[in-house]
C-alpha positions as CSV (number, residue, x, y, z in Angstrom):
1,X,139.3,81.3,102.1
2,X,139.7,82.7,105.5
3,X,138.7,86.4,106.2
4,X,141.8,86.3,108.6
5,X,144.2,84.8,106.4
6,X,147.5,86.9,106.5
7,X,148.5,87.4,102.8
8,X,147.4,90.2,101.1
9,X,144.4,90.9,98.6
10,X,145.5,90.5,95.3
11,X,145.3,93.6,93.0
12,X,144.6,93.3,89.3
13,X,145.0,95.1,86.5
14,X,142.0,95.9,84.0
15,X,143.5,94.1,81.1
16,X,142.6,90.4,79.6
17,X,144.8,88.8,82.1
18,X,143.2,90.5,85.3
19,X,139.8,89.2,83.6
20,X,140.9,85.6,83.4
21,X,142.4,85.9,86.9
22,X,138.9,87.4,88.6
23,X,137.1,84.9,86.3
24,X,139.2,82.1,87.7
25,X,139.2,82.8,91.6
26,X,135.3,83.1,91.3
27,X,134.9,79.7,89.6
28,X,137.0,78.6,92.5
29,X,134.7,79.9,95.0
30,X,137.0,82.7,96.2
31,X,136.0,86.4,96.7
32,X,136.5,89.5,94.1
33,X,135.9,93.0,93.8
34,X,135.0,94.0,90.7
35,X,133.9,97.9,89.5
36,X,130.5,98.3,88.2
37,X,129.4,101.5,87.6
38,X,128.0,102.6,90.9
39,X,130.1,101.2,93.5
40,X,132.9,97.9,93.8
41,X,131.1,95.0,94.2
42,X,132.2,92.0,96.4
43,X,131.2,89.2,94.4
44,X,131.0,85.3,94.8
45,X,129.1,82.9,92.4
46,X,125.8,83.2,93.2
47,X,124.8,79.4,93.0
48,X,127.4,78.2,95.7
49,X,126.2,78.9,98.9
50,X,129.8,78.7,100.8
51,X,131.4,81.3,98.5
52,X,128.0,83.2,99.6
53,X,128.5,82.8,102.8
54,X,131.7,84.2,103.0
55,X,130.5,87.2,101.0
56,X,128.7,87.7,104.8
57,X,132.2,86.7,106.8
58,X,134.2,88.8,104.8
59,X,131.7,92.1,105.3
60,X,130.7,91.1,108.7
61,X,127.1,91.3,107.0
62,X,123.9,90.2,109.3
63,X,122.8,86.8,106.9
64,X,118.9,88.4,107.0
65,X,120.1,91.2,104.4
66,X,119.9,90.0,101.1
67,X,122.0,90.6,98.1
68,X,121.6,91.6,94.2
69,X,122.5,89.2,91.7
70,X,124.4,90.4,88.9
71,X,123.8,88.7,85.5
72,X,124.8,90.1,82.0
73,X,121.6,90.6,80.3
74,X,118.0,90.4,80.4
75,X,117.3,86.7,79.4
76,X,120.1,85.5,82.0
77,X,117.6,87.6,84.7
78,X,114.1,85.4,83.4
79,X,116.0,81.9,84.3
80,X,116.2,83.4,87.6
81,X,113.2,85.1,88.2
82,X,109.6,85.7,86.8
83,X,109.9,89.3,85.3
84,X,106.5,91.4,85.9
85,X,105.4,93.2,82.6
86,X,106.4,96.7,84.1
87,X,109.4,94.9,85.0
88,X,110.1,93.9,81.3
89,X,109.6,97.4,80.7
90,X,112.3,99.1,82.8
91,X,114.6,96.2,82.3
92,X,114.5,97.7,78.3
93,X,114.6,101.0,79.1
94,X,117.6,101.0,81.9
95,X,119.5,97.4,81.5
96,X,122.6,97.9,81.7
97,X,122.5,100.1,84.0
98,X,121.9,101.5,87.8
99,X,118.7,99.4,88.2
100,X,117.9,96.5,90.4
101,X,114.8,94.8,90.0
102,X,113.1,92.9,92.8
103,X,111.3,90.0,91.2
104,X,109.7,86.3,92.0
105,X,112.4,83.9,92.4
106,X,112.0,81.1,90.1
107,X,112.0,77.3,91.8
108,X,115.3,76.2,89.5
109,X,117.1,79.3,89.6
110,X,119.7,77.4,91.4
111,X,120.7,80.6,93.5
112,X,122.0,79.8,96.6
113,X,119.7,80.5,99.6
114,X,122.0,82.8,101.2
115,X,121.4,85.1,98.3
116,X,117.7,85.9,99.3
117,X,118.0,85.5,102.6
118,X,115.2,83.1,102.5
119,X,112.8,85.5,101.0
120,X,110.7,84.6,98.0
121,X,111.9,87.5,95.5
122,X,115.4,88.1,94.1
123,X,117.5,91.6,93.6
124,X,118.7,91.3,89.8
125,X,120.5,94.0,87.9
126,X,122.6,94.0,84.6
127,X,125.6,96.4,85.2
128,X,127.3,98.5,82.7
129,X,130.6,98.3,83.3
130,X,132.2,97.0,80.9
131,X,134.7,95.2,83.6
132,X,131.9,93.8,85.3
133,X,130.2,92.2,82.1
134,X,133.8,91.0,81.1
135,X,134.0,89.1,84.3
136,X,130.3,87.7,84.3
137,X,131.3,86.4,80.8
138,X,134.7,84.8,81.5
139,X,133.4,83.3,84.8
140,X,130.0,82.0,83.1
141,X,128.2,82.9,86.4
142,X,125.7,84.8,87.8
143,X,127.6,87.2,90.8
144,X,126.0,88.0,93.7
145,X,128.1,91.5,94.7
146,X,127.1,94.0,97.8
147,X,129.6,96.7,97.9
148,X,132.7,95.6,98.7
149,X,133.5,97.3,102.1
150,X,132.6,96.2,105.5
151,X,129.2,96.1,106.4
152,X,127.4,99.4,107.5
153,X,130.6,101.3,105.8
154,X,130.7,104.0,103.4
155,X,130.7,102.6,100.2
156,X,133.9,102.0,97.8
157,X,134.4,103.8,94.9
158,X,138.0,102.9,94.1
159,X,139.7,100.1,94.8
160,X,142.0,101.5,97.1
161,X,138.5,102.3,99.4
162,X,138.2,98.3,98.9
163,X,141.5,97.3,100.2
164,X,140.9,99.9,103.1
165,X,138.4,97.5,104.6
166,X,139.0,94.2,102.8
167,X,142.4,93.3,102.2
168,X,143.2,90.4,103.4
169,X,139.9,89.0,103.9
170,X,139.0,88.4,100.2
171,X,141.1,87.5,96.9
172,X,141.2,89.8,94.6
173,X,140.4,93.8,93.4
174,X,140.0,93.7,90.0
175,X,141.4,97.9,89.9
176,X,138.8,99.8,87.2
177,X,139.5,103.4,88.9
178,X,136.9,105.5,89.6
179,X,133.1,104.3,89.4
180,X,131.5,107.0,87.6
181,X,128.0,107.4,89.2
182,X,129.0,106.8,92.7
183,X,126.0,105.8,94.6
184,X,124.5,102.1,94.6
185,X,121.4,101.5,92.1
186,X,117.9,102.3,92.5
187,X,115.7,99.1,93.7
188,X,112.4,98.2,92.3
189,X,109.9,96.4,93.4
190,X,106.5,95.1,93.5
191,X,103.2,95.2,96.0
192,X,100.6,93.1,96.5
193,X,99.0,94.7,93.9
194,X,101.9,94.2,91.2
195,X,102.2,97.9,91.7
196,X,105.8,99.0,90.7
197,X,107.4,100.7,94.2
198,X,110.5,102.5,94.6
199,X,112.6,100.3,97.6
200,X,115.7,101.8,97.7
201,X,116.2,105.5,95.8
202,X,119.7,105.2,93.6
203,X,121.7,106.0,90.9
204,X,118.8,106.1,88.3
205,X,116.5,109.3,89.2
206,X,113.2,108.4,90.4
207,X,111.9,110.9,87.2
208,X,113.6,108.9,84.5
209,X,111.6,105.5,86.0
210,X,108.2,107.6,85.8
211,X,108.8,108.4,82.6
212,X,109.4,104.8,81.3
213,X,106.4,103.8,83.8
214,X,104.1,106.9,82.4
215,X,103.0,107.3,85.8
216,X,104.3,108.2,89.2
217,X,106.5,105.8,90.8
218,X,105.3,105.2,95.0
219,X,107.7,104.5,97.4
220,X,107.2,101.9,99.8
221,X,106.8,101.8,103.2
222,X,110.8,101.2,104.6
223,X,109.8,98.8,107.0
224,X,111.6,98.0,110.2
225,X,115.4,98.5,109.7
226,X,116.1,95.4,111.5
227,X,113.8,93.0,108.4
228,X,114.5,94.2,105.3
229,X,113.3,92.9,102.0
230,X,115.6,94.2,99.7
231,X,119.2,95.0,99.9
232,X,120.3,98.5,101.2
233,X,117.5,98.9,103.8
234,X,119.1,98.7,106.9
235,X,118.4,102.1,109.0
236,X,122.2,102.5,110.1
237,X,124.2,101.9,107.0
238,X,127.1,104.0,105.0
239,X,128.9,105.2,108.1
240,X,131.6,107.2,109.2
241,X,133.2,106.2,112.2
242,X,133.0,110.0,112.9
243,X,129.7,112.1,114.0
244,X,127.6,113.2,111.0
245,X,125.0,116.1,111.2
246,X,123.1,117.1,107.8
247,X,121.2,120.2,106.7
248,X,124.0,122.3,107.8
249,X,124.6,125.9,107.0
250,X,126.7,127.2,109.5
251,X,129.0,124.5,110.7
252,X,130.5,124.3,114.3
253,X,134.3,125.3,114.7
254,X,135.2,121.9,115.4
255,X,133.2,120.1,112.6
256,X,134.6,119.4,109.0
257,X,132.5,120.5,106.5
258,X,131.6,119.2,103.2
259,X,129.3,121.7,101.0
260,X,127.5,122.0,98.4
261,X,126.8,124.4,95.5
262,X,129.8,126.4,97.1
263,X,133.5,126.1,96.5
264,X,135.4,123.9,99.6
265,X,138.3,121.9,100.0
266,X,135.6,118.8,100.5
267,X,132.5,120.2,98.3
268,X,130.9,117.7,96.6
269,X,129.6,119.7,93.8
270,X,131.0,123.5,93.9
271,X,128.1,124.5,91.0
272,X,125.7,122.4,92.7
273,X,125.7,119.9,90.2
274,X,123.6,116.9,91.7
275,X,125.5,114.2,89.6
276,X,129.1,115.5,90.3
277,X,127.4,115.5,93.9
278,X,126.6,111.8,93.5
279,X,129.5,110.6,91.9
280,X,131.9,111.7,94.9
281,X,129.8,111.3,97.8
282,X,131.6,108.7,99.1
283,X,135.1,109.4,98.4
284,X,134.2,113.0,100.4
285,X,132.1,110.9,103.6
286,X,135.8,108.9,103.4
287,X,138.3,112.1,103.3
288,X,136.0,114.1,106.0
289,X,136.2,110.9,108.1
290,X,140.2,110.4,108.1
291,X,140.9,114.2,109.6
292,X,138.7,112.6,112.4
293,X,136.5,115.6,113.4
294,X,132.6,115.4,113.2
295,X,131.3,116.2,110.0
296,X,128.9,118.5,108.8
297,X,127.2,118.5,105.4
298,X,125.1,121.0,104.0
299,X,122.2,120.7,102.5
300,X,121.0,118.8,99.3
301,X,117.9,119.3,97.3
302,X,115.6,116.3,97.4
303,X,115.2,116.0,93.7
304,X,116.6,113.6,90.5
305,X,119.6,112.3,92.2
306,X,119.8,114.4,95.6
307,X,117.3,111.9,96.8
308,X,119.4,109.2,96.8
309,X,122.4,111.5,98.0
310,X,120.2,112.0,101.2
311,X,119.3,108.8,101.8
312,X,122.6,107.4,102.0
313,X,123.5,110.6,104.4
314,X,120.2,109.7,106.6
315,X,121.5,106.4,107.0
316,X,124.7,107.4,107.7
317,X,124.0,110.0,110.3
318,X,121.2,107.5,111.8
319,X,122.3,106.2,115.6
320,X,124.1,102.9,115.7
């Protein structure tokens, strides 16, 4: 399918016959959006590299930044990859769930090479959304799914925030409302020393993983924004077309602002609550950014899931 075809993105309902219909188009090669339960993913069968590739066209996403493969459980994840022991252990402690584990790639995984972007290891995660495991189980396939928006975007929550940068260039929303944590997982992987390092903070708390762990988890060194090795590690990612400053108290006259821990028209948690804060991150970076004003955003403790809130707000205030 074209991304510049003229008809309009399909929108389906989250009954059996939306299923079949999402299952369908994907064993066609087509493009879907499915709800997990961080954010709408944009998925293609992960083992044919042209329905991968237009996973890239549709997005406008660089082909060096990988994606996560979605599979439905943890034995689906060892034909794909070699699972380190610590590994094993978070993938029964958080699968399903907001976890994506970075892991060897096995030689027959029969994962297209687009998915890795010629990188050795593979992003794996088991969501759990109960849409998303009804689609990996009608379509038989393993789904590789970045969030469905155009690349360096805010990320959608909704699947009207899909069709607000995708329809027309992929197939189908499979419509599951709102996702309920609201901020992409938490990627895990491993260094030279099969040390267990935190890649990309998420929607799982850094705390809960260093319980399971029963030690500290380290995070690694980002990189270079312009090489990453897992998904989500681009400097300049989650924008608003609008200016974005953070750690604001007092905001400028001219600047709309979206709180915290205080009542506001855009607050995204009025009690300060750091998982309401999560959850509507992105729907707030989206209604700040349609009144076209900069944006200020005050400040968010760097704890359990506020460090994954400021992440996603460093990238998307970083220049681009």
């Amino acid at each position: 399918m074209s991304p510049n075809r003229e008809s309009q993105t399909e929108l389906l309902r989250d009954d059996a016959a939306g299923i079949t219909r999402a299952a369908a188009l994907l064993q066609a090669g087509e493009l879907v959006a499915i709800p997990t339960e961080t954010v709408y993913g944009l998925a293609a069968d992960a083992r044919n590299g042209a329905a991968v590739a237009r996973i890239y066209a549709a997005k406008g996403r660089p082909q060096f930044n990988p994606l996560i493969v979605h599979v439905p459980d943890v034995e689906a994840a060892r034909r794909i990859a070699v699972l380190p022991p610590d590994a094993e252990a978070l993938a029964d402690a958080f699968w399903p769930g907001p976890l994506t584990l970075l892991a060897p790639l096995r030689e027959d995984s029969g994962i297209a090479g687009l998915v890795t972007a010629g990188l050795p290891s593979v992003a794996l995660r088991v969501p759990g959304h109960p849409l998303a495991q009804a689609v990996l189980a009608a379509s038989g396939a393993p789904l590789a799914a970045p969030s469905a928006n155009l690349s360096g975007r805010v990320s959608p929550t909704t699947a009207a925030h899909v069709l607000d940068g995708l329809d027309g260039r992929i197939a189908a929303v499979l419509d599951g409302g709102s996702c309920p944590v609201g901020l992409e997982s938490t990627i895990i992987g491993w260094d030279t020393t099969g040390e267990a390092v935190l890649l990309r903070p998420g929607g799982l708390p850094r705390i809960a993983i260093d319980a399971a762990l029963g030690r500290p988890l380290r995070r690694a060194d980002p990189g270079t924004g312009d090489k990453p090795t897992a998904p989500g590690q681009l400097t300049s990612h989650y924008a608003t077309a609008a200016a974005l400053r953070l750690d604001v108290i007092d905001p400028e006259e001219n600047e709309t602002y979206i709180a915290f821990g205080a009542p506001g028209p855009l607050t995204l948690s009025a009690t300060g609550d750091l998982p309401e804060a999560a959850a509507a991150l992105f729907d707030r970076l989206r209604e700040a950014d349609r009144l076209g004003r900069p944006i200020a955003v005050a400040p968010i403790p760097d704890k359990g899931l506020g460090e994954a809130i400021n992440d996603r707000l460093r990238r998307a205030a970083a220049p681009r």
